[in-house]
PDB file of N, CA, C and O in Angstrom:
ATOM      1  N   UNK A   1     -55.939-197.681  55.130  1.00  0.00           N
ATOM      2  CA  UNK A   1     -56.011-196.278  54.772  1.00  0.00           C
ATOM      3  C   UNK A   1     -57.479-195.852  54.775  1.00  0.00           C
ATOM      4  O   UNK A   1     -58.318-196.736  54.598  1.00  0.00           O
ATOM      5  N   UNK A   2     -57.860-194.641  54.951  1.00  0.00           N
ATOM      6  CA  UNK A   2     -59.093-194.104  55.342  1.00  0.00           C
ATOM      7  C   UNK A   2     -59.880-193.412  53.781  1.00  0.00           C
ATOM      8  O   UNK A   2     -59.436-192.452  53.151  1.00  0.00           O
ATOM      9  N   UNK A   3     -60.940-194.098  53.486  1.00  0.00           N
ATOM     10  CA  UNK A   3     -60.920-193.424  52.539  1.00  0.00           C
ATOM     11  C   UNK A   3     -61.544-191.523  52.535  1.00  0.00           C
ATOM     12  O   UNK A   3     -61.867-191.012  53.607  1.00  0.00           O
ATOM     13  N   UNK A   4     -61.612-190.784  51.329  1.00  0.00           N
ATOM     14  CA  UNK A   4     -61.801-189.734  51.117  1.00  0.00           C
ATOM     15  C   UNK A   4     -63.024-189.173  51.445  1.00  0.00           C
ATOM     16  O   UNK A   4     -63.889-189.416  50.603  1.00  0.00           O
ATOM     17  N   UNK A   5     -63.472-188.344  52.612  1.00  0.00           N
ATOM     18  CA  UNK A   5     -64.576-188.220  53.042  1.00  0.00           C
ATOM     19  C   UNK A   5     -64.598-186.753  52.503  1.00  0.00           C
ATOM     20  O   UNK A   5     -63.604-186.087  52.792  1.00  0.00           O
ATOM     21  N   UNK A   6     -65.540-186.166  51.792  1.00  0.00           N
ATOM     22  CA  UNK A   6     -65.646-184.957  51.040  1.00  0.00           C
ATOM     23  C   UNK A   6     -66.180-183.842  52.555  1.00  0.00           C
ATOM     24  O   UNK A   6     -66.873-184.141  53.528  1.00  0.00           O
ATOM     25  N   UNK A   7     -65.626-182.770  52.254  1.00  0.00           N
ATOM     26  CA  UNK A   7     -66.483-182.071  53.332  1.00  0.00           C
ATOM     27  C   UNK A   7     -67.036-181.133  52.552  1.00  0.00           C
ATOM     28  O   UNK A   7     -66.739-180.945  51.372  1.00  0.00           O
ATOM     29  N   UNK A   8     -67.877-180.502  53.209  1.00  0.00           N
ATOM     30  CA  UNK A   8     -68.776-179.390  52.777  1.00  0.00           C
ATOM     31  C   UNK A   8     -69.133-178.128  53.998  1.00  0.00           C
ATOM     32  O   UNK A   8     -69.065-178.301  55.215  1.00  0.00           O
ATOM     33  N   UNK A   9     -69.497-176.931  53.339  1.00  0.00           N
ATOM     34  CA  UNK A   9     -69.679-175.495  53.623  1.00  0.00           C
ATOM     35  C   UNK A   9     -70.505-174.754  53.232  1.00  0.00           C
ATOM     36  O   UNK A   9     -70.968-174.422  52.141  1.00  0.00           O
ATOM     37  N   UNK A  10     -70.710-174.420  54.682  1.00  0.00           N
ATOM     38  CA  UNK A  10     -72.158-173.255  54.335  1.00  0.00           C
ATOM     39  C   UNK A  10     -71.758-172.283  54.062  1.00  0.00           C
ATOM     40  O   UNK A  10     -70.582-171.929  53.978  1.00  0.00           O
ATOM     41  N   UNK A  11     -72.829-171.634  53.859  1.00  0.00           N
ATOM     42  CA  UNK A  11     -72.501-169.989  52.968  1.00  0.00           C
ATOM     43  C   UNK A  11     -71.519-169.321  54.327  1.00  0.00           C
ATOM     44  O   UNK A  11     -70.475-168.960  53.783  1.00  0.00           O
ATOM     45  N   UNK A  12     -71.451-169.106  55.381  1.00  0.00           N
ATOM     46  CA  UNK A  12     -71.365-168.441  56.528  1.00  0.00           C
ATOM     47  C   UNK A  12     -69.634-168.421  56.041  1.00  0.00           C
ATOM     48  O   UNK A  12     -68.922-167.481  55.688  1.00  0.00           O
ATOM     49  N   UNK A  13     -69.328-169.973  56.209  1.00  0.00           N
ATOM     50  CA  UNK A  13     -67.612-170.660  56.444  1.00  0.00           C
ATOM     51  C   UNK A  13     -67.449-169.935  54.834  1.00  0.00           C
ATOM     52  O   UNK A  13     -66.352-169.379  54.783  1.00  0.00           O
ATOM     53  N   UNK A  14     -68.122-169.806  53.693  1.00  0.00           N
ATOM     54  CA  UNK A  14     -67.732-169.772  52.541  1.00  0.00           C
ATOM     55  C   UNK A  14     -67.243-168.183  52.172  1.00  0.00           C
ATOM     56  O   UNK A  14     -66.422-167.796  51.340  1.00  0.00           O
ATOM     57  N   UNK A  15     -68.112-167.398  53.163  1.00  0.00           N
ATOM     58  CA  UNK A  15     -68.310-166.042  53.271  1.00  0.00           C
ATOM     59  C   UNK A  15     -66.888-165.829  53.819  1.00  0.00           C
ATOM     60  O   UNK A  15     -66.114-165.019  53.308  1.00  0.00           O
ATOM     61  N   UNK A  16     -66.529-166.718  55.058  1.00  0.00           N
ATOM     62  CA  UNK A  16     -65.203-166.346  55.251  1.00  0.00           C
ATOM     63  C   UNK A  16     -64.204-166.827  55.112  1.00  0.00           C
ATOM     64  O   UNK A  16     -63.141-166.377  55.539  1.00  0.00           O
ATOM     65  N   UNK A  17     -64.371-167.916  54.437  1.00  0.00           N
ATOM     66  CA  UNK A  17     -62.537-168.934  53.538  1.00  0.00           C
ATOM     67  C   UNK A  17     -62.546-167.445  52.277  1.00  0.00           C
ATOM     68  O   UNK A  17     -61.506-166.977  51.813  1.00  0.00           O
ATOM     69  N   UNK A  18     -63.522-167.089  52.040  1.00  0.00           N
ATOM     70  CA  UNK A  18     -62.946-166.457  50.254  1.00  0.00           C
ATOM     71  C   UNK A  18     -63.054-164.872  50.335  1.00  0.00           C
ATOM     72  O   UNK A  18     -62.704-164.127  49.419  1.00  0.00           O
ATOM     73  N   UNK A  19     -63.507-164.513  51.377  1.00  0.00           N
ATOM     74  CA  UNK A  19     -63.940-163.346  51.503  1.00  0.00           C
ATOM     75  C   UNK A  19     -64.641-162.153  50.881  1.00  0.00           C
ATOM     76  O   UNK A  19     -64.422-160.953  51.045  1.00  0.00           O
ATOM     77  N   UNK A  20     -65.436-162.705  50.213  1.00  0.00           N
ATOM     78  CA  UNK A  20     -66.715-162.421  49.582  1.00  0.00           C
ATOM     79  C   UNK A  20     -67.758-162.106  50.486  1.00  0.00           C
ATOM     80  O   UNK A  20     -67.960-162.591  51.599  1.00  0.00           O
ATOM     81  N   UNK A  21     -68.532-161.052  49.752  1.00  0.00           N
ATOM     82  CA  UNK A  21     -69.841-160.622  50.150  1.00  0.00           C
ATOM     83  C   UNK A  21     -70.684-161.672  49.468  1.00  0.00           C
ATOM     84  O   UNK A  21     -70.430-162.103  48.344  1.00  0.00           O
ATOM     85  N   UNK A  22     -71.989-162.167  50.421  1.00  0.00           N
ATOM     86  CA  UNK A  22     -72.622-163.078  49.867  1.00  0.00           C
ATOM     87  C   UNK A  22     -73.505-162.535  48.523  1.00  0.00           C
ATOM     88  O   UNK A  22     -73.969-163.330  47.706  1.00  0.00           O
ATOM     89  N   UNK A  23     -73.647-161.267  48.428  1.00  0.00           N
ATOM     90  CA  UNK A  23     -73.696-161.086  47.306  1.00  0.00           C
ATOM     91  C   UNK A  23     -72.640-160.918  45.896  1.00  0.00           C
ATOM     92  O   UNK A  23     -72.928-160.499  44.775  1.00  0.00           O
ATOM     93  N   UNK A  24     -71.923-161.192  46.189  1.00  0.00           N
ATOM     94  CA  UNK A  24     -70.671-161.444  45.233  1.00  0.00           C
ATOM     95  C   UNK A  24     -70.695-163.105  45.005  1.00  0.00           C
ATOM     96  O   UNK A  24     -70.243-163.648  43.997  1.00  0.00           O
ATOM     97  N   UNK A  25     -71.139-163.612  45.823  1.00  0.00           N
ATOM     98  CA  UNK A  25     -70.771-165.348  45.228  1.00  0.00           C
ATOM     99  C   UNK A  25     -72.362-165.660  44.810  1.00  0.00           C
ATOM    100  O   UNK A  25     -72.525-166.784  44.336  1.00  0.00           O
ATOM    101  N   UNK A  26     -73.534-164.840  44.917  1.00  0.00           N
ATOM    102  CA  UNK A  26     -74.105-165.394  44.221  1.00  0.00           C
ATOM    103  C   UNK A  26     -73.700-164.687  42.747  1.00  0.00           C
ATOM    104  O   UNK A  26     -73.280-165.335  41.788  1.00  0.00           O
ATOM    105  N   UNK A  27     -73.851-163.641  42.753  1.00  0.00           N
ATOM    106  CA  UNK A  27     -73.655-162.801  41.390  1.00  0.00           C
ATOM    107  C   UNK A  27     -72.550-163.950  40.285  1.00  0.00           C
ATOM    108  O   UNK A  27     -72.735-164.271  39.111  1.00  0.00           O
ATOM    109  N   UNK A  28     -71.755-164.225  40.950  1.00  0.00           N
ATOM    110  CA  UNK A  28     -70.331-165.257  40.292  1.00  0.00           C
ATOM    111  C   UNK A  28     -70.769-166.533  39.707  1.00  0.00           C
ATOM    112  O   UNK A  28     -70.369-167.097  38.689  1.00  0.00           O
ATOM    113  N   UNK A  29     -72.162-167.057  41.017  1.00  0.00           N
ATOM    114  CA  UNK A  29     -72.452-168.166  40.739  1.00  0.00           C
ATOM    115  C   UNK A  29     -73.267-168.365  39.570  1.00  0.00           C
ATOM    116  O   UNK A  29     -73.301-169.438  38.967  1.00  0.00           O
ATOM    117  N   UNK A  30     -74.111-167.053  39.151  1.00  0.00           N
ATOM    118  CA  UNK A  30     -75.010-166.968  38.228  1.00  0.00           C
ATOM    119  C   UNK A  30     -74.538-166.989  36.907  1.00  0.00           C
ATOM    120  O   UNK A  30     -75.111-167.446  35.918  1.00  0.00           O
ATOM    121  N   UNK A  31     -72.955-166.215  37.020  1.00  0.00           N
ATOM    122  CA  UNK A  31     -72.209-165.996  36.035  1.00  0.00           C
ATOM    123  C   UNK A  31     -71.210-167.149  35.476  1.00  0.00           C
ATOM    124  O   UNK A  31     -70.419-166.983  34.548  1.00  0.00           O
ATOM    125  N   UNK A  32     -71.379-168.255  36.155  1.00  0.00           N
ATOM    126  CA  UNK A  32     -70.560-169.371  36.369  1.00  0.00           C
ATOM    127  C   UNK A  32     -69.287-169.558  36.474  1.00  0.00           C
ATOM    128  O   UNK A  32     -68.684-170.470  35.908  1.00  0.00           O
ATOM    129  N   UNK A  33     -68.559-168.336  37.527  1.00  0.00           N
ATOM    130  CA  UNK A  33     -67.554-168.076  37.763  1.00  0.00           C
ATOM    131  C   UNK A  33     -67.122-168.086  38.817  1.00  0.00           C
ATOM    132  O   UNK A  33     -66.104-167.451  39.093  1.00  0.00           O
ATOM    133  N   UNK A  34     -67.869-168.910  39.812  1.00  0.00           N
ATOM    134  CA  UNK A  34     -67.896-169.240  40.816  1.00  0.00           C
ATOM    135  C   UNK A  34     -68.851-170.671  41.592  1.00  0.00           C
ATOM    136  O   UNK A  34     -70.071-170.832  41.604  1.00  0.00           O
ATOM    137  N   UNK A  35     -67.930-171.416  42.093  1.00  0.00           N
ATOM    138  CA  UNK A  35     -69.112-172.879  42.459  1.00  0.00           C
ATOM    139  C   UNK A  35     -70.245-172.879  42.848  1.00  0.00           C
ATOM    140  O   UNK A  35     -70.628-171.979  43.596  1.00  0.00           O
ATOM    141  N   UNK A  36     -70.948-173.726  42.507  1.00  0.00           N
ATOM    142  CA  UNK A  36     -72.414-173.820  42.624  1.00  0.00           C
ATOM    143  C   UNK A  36     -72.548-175.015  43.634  1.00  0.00           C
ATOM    144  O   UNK A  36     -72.099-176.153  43.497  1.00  0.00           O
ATOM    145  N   UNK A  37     -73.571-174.279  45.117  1.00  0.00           N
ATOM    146  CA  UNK A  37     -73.278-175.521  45.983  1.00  0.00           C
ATOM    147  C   UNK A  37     -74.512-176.321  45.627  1.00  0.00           C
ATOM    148  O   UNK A  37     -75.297-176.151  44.693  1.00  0.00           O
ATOM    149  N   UNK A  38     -74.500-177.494  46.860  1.00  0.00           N
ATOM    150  CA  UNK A  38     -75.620-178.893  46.377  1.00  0.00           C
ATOM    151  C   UNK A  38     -76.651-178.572  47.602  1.00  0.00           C
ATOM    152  O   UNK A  38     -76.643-177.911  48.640  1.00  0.00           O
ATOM    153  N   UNK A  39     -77.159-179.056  47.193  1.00  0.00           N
ATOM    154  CA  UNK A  39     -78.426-179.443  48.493  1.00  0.00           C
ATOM    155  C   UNK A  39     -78.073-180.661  48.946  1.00  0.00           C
ATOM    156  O   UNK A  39     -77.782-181.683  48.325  1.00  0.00           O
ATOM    157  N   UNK A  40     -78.150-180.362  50.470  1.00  0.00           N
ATOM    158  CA  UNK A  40     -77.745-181.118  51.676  1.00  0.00           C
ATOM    159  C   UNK A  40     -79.131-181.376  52.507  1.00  0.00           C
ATOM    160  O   UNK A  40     -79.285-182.193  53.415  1.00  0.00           O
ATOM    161  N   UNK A  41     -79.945-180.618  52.054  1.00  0.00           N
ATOM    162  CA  UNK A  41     -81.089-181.091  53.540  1.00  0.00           C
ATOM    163  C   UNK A  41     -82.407-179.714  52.621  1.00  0.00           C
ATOM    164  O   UNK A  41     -82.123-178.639  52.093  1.00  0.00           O
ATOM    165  N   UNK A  42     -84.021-180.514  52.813  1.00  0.00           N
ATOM    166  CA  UNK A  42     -85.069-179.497  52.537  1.00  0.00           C
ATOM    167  C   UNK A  42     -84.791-177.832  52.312  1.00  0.00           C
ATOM    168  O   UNK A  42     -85.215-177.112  51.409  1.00  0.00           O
ATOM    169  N   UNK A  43     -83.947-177.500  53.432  1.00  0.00           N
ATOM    170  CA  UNK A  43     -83.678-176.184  53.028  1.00  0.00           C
ATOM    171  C   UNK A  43     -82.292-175.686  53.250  1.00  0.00           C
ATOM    172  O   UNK A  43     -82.141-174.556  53.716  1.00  0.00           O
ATOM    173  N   UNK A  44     -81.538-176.236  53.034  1.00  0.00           N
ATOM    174  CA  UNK A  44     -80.262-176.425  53.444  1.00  0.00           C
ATOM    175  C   UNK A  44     -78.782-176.820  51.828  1.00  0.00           C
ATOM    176  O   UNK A  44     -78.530-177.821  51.157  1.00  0.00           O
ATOM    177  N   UNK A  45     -78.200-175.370  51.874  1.00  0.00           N
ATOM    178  CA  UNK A  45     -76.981-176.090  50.646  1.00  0.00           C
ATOM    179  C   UNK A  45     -75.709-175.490  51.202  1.00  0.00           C
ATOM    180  O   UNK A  45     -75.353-174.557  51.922  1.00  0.00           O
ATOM    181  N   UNK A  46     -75.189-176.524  50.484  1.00  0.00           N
ATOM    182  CA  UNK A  46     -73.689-176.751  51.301  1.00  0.00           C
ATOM    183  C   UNK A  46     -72.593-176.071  49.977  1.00  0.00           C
ATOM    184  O   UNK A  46     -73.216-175.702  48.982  1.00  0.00           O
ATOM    185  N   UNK A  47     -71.482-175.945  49.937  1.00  0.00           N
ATOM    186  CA  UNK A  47     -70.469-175.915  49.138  1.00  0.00           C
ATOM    187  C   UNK A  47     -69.668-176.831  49.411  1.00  0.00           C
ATOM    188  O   UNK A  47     -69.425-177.159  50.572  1.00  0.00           O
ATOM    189  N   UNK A  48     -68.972-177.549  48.063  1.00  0.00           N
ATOM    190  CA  UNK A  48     -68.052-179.016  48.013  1.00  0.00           C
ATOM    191  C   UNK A  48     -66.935-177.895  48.301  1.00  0.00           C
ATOM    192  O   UNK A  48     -66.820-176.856  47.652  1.00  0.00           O
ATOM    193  N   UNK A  49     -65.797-178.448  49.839  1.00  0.00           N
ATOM    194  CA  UNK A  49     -64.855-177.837  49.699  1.00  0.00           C
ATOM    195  C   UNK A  49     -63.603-178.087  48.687  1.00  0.00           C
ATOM    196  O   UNK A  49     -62.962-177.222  48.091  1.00  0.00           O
ATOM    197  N   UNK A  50     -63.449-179.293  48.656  1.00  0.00           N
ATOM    198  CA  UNK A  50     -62.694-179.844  46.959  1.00  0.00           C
ATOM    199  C   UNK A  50     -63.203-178.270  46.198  1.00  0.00           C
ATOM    200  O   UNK A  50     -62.532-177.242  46.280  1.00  0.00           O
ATOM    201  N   UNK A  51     -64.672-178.399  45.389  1.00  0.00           N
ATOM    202  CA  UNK A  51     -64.507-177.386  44.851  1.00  0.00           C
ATOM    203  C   UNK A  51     -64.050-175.676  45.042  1.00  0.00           C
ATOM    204  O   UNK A  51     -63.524-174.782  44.379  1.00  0.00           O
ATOM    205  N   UNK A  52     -64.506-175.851  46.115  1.00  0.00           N
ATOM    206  CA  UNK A  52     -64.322-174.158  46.348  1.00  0.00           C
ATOM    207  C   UNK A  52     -62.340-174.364  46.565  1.00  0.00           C
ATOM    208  O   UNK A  52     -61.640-173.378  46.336  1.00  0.00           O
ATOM    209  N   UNK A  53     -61.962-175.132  46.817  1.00  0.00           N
ATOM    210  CA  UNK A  53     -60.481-175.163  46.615  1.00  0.00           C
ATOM    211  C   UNK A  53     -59.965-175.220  45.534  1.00  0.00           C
ATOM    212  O   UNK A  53     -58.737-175.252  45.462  1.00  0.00           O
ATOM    213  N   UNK A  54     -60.869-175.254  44.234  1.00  0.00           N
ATOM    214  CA  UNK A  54     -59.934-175.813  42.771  1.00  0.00           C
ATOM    215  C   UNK A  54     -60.506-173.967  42.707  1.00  0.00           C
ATOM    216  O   UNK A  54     -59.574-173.324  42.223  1.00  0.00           O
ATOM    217  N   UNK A  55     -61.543-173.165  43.002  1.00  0.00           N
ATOM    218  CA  UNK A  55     -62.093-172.243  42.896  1.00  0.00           C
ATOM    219  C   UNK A  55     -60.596-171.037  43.178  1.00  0.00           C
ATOM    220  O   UNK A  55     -60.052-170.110  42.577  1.00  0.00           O
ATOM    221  N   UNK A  56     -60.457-171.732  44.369  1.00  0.00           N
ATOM    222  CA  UNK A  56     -59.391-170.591  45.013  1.00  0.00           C
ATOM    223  C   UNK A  56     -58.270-170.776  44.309  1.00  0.00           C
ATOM    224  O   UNK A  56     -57.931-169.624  44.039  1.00  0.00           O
ATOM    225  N   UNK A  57     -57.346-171.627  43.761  1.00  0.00           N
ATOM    226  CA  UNK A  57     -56.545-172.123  43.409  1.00  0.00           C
ATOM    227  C   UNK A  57     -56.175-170.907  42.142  1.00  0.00           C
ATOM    228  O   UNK A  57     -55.142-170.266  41.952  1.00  0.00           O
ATOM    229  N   UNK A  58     -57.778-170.917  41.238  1.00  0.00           N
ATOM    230  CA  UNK A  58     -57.742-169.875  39.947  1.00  0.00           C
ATOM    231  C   UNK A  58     -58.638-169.458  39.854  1.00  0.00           C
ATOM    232  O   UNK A  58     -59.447-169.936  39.060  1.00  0.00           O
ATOM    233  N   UNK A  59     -58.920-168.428  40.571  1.00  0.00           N
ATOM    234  CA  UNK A  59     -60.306-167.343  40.465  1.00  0.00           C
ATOM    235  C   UNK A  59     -60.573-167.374  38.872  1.00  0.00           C
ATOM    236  O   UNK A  59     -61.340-168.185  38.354  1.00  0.00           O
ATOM    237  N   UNK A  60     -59.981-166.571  38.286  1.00  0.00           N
ATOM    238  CA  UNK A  60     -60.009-165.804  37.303  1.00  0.00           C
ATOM    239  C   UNK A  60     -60.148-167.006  36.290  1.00  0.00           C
ATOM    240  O   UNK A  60     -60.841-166.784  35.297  1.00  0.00           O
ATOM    241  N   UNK A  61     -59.622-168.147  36.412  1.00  0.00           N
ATOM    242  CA  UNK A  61     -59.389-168.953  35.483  1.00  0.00           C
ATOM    243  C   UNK A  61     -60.766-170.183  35.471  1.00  0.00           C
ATOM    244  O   UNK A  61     -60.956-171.125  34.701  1.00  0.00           O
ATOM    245  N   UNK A  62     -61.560-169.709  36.642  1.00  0.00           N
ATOM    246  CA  UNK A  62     -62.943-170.905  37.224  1.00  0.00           C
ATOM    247  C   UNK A  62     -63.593-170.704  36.377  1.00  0.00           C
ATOM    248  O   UNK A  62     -63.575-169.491  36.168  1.00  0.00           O
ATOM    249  N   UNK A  63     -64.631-171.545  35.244  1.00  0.00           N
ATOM    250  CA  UNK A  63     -65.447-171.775  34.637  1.00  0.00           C
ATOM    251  C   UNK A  63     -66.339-173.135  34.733  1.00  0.00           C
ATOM    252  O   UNK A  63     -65.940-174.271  34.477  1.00  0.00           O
ATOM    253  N   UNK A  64     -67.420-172.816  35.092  1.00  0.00           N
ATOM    254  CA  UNK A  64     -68.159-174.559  35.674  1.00  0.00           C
ATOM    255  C   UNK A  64     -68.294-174.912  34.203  1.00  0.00           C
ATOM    256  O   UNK A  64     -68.365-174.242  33.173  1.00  0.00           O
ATOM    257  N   UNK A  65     -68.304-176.220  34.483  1.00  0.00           N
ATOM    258  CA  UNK A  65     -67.455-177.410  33.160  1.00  0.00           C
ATOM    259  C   UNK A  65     -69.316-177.441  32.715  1.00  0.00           C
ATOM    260  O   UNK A  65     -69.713-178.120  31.768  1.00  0.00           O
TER     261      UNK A  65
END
């Protein structure tokens, strides 16, 4: 069996899985009502799609732990 390879997303793919204005997911992110992505590279951050899927799952209900 293969194990679990996490993927990740740039703002661009994130802009259009959730359909948000990129100013709406930062505003969310500040508010912690929305995922906070990682750094992937010097200038470069990604979003965990795991997370942005537990995200979608319950908008309203997302609070970073």
């Amino acid at each position: 069996m293969k194990d679990f390879e996490e993927q990740f997303l740039r703002i661009g793919k994130v802009i259009e899985k959730t359909g948000k204005p990129r100013a709406s997911i930062y505003r969310e992110m500040q508010a912690g009502t929305f995922p906070r992505p990682e750094r992937i590279g010097p200038r470069a951050v990604a979003w965990r799609l795991s997370e942005l899927s537990r995200w979608m799952q319950a908008p309203r209900d997302y609070h970073l732990d």
